[in-house]
C-alpha positions as CSV (number, residue, x, y, z in Angstrom):
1,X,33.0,-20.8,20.8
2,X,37.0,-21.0,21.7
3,X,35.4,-19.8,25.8
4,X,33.0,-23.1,25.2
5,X,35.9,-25.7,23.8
6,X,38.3,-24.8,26.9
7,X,35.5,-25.4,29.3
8,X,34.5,-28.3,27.7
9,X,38.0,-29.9,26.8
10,X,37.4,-29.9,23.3
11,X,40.4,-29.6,20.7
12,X,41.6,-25.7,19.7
13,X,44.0,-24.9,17.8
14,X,44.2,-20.6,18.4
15,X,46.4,-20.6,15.5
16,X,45.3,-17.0,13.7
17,X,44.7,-16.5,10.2
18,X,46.3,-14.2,7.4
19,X,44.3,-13.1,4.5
20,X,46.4,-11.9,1.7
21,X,46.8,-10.2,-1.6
22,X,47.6,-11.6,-4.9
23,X,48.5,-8.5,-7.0
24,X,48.2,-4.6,-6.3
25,X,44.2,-4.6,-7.4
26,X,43.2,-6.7,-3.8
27,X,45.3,-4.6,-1.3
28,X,42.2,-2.1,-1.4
29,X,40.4,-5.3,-0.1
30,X,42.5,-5.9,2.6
31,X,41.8,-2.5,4.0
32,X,38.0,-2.4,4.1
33,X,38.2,-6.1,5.5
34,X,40.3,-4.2,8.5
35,X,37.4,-1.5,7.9
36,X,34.7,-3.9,8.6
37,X,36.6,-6.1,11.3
38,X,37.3,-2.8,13.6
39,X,34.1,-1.9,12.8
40,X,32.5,-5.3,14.5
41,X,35.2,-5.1,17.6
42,X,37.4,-7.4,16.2
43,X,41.4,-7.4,16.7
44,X,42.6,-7.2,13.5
45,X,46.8,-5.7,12.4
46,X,47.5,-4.7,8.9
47,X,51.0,-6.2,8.2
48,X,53.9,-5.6,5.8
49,X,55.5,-8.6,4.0
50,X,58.7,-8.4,6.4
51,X,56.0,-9.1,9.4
52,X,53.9,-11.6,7.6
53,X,57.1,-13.7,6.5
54,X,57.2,-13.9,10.7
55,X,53.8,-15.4,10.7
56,X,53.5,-17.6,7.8
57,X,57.0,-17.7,6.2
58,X,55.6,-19.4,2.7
59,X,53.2,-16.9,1.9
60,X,52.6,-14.5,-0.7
61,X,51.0,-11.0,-0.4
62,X,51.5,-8.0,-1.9
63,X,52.3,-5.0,-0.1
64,X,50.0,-6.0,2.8
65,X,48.3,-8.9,4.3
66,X,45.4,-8.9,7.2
67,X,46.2,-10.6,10.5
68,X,43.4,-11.9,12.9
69,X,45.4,-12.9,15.5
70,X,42.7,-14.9,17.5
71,X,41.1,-17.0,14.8
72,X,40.9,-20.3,16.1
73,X,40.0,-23.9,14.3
74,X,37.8,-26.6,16.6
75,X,36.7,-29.6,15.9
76,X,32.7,-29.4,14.9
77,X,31.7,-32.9,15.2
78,X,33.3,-33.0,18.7
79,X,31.2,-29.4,19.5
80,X,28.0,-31.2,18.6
81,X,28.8,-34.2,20.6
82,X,29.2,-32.2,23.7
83,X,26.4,-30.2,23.3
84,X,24.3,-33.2,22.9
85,X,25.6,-35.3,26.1
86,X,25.1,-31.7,28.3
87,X,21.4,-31.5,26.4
88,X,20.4,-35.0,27.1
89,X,21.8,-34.8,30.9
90,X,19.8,-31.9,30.9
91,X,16.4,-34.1,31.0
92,X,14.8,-31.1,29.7
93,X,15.5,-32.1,26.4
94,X,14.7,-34.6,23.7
95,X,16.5,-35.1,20.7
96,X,14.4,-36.6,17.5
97,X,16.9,-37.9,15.0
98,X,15.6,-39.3,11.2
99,X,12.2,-36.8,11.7
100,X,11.7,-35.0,8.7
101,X,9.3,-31.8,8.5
102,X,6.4,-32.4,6.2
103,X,4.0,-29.9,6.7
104,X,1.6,-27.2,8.9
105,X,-0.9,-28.8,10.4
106,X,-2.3,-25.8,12.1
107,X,-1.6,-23.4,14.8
108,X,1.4,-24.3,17.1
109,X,1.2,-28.0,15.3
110,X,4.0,-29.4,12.9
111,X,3.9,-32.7,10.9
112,X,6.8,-34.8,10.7
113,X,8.0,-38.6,9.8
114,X,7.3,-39.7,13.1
115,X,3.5,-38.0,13.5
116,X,2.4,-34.5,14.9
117,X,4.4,-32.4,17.1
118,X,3.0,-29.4,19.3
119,X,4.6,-26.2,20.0
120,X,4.5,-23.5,22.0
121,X,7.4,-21.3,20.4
122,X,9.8,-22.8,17.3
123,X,13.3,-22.0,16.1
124,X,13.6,-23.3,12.2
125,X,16.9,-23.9,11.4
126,X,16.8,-26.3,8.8
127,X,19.5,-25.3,6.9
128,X,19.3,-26.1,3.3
129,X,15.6,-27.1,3.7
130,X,15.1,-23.8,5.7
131,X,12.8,-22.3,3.4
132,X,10.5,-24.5,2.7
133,X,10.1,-24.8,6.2
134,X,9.3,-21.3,6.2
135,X,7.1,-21.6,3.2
136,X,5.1,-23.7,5.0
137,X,4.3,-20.8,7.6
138,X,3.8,-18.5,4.6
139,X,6.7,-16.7,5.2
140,X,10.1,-16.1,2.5
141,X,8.3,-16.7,-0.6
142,X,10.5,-14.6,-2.2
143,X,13.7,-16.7,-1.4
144,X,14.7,-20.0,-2.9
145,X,17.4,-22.3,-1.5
146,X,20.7,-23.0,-4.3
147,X,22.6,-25.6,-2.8
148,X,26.6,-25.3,-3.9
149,X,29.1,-28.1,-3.6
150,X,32.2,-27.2,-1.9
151,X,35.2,-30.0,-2.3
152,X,38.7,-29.8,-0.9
153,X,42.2,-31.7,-1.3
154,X,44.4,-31.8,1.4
155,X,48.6,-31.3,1.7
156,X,51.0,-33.6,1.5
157,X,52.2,-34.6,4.9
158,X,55.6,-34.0,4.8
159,X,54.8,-30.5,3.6
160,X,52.4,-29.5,6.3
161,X,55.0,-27.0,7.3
162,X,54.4,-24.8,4.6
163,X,51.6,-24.0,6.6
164,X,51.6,-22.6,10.3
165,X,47.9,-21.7,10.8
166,X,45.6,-20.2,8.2
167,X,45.9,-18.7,4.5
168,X,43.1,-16.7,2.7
169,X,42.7,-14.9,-0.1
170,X,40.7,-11.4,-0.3
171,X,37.6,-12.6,-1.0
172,X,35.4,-10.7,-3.9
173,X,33.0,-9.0,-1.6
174,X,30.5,-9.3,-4.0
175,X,29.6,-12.4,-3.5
176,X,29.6,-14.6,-0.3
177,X,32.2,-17.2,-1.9
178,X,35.6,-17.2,0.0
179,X,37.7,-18.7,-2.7
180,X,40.8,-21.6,-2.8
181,X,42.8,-21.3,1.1
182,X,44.5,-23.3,3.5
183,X,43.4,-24.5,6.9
184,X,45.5,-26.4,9.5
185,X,43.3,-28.5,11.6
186,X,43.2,-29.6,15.0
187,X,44.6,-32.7,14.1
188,X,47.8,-31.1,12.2
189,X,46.1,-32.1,8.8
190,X,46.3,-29.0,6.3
191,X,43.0,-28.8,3.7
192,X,43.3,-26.7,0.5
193,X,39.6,-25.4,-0.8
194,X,36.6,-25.6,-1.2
195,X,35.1,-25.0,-5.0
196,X,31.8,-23.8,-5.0
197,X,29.9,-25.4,-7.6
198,X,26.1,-25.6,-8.4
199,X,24.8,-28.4,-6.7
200,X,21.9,-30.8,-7.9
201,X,20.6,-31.5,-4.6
202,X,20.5,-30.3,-1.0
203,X,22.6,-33.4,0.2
204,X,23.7,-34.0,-3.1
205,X,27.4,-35.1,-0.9
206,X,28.7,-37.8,-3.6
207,X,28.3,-37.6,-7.8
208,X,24.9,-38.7,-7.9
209,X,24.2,-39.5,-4.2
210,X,21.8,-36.9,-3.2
211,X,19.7,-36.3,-6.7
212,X,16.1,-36.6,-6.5
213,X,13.0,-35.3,-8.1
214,X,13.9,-31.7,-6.9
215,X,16.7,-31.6,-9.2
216,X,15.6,-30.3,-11.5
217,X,14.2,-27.1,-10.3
218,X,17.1,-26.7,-9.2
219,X,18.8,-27.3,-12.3
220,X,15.8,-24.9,-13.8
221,X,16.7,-22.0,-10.7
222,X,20.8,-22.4,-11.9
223,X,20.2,-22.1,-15.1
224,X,17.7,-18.9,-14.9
225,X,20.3,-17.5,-13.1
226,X,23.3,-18.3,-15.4
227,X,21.8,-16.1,-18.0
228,X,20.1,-13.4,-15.6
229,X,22.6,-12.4,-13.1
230,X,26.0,-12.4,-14.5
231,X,27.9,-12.5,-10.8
232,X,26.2,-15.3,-10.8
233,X,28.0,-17.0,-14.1
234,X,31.5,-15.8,-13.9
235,X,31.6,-16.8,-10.3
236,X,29.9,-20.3,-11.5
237,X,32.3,-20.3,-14.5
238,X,35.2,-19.5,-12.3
239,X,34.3,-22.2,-10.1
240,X,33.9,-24.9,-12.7
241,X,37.6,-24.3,-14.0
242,X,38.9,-24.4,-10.2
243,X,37.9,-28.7,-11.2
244,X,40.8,-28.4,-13.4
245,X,43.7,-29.7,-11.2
246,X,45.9,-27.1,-13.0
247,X,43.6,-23.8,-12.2
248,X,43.4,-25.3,-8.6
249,X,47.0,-25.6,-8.2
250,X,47.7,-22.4,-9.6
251,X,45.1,-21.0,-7.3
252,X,46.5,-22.7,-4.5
253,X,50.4,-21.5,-5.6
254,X,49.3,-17.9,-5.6
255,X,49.2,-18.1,-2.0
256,X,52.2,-20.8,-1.7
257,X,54.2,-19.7,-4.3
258,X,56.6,-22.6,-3.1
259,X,54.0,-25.3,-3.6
260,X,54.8,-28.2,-5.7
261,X,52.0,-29.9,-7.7
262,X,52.4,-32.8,-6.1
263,X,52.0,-31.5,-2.8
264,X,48.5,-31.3,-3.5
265,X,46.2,-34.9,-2.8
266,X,42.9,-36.0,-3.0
267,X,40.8,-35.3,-0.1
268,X,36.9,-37.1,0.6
269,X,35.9,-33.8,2.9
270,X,32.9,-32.5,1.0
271,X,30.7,-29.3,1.6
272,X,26.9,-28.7,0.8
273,X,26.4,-25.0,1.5
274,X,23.0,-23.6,0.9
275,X,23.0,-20.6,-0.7
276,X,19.8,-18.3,-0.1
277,X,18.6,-16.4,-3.3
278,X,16.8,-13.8,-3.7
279,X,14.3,-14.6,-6.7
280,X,13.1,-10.7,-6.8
281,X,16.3,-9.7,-7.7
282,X,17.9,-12.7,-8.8
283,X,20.3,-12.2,-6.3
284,X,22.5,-13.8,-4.1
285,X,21.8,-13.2,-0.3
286,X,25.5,-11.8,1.2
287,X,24.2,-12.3,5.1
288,X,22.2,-13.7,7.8
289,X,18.1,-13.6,7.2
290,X,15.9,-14.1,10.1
291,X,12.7,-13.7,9.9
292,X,10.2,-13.4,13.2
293,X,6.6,-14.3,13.0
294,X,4.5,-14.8,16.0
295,X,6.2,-17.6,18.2
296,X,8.4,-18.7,15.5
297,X,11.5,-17.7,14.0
298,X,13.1,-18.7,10.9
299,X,16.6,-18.7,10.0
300,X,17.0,-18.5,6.3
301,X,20.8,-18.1,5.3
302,X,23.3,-19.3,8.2
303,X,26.3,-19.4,5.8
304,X,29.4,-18.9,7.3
305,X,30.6,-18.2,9.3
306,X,27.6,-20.0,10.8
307,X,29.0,-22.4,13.0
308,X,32.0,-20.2,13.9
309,X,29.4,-18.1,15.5
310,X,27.0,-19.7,16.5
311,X,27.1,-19.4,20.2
312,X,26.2,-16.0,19.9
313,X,24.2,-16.2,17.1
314,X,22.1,-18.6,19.1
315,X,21.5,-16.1,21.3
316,X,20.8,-13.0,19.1
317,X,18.0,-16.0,18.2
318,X,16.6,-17.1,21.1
319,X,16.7,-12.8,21.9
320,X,14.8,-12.3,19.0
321,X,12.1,-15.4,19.7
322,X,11.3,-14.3,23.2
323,X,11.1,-10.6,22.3
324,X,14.6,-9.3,24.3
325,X,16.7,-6.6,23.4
326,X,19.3,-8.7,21.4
């Protein structure tokens, strides 16, 4: 992605990233995060809190922190823009915008909006409609789609200096939610989230903007598993208090102790991640599902970090579709 920005021009901001620890019980996290980074070739440093006051002078960690020296922010919009022009210049391609999937009409035939459309080899990567689009193809009964609302708030200007790049906590590796950080953007603007809470629709962006007639089975699949998996309820409960302005300034402090309350404003950046359950187990899905069938291929739970990798996940894809070693 950062090789496809230079060549395109596009804004980068290779600013690295620290994750930190709030308290003596995380610093075992830190370590298997360098565990699995080493493990997946990339250059990670465990640092003391002498070397991380050198890299982000307003952070807290205890004992040790987790530097990625190459993590790197882009601008998405500006990635998709690009990739569209070089598409369409292509004239090999053609790009149907507003066409909604409906159904299977048969073999190597999908319906849409805009009438029938033949194929001879399809990627589904439909995001939070993903499986039903698989459904249709009989494939991933067993998973269901839980659409979470991620919001953010953003740092006051003239305290943007608080922050040099980016600031994570350990995550709970039990669950695919990365908790309250900060993120410095291209554009110098610092964001402080998201929540993750339940959503009541797959675009449900605004309060009620994005409710339908789905809603409630979804409402139904949340609240079967509030009482069946509890993971599932304390990180739901967890992420209902984070609404609170206190709880999200104090998670927000933990990592900036010398953050101010009113540092923190209101921000219109909203998220819709689509979480993939498993309704077997009740569980939530912690990584990628692709599923292969024929001349089709399915992409069930491109959470993130989808679009930071999505160069080469598109090609582990495409790999996968046309039957190459990956």
């Amino acid at each position: 992605m950062k090789d496809f920005c230079r060549e395109k021009g596009l804004p980068l901001l290779a600013s690295g990233k620290v994750i930190v620890a709030k308290n003596e019980s995380e610093v075992p996290g830190i370590m298997e995060l360098e565990r699995r980074a080493r493990a997946n070739g990339v250059e990670v440093k465990i640092v003391d809190v002498k070397e991380l006051k050198e890299i982000e002078p307003y952070a807290y960690t205890c004992e040790k922190a987790l530097y990625s020296p190459n993590t790197a922010v882009i601008e998405p919009k500006r990635v998709l823009k690009s990739l569209e022009e070089e598409l369409l210049s292509s004239r090999k391609v053609k790009i149907l915008y507003e066409t909604g999937f409906t159904g299977l009409r048969r073999c190597g035939t999908v319906v849409t909006s805009r009438g029938e459309i033949s194929f001879s080899k399809m990627v589904n990567a439909a995001g939070a409609y993903s499986e039903t689009v698989a459904h249709a193809f009989g494939l991933g009964h067993e998973y269901r789609i839980i659409p979470f609302k991620g919001t953010y708030k953003t740092l006051r200007p003239e305290k943007k200096g608080l922050v040099k790049s980016n600031i994570y906590p350990v995550p709970d590796l039990s669950n695919p939610f990365l908790g309250v950080h900060f993120t410095r953007g291209v554009d110098g603007v610092v964001t402080i989230g998201p929540t993750a809470f339940p959503a009541l629709g797959r675009e449900n962006y605004g309060l009620l903007r994005g409710i339908g007639t789905e809603s409630i089975s979804i409402l139904c699949r949340d609240a079967t598993l509030f009482f069946s998996n509890r993971n599932f309820r304390d990180t739901a409960l967890g992420e209902i208090r984070k609404y609170s302005k206190n709880a999200f300034y104090k998670e927000a402090k933990s990592l900036v102790p010398s953050l101010e309350k009113a540092d923190i404003l209101p921000c219109n950046k909203v998220g819709i991640r689509p979480q993939l359950i498993d309704w077997r187990t009740r569980r939530l899905v912690l990584d990628y599902v692709v599923i292969k069938d024929g001349d089709t291929v399915h992409v069930l739970n491109a959470v993130s970090p989808g679009f930071t990798s999505a160069m080469s996940f598109a090609r582990y894809v495409v790999n996968k579709l046309l039957a190459r070693d990956a």
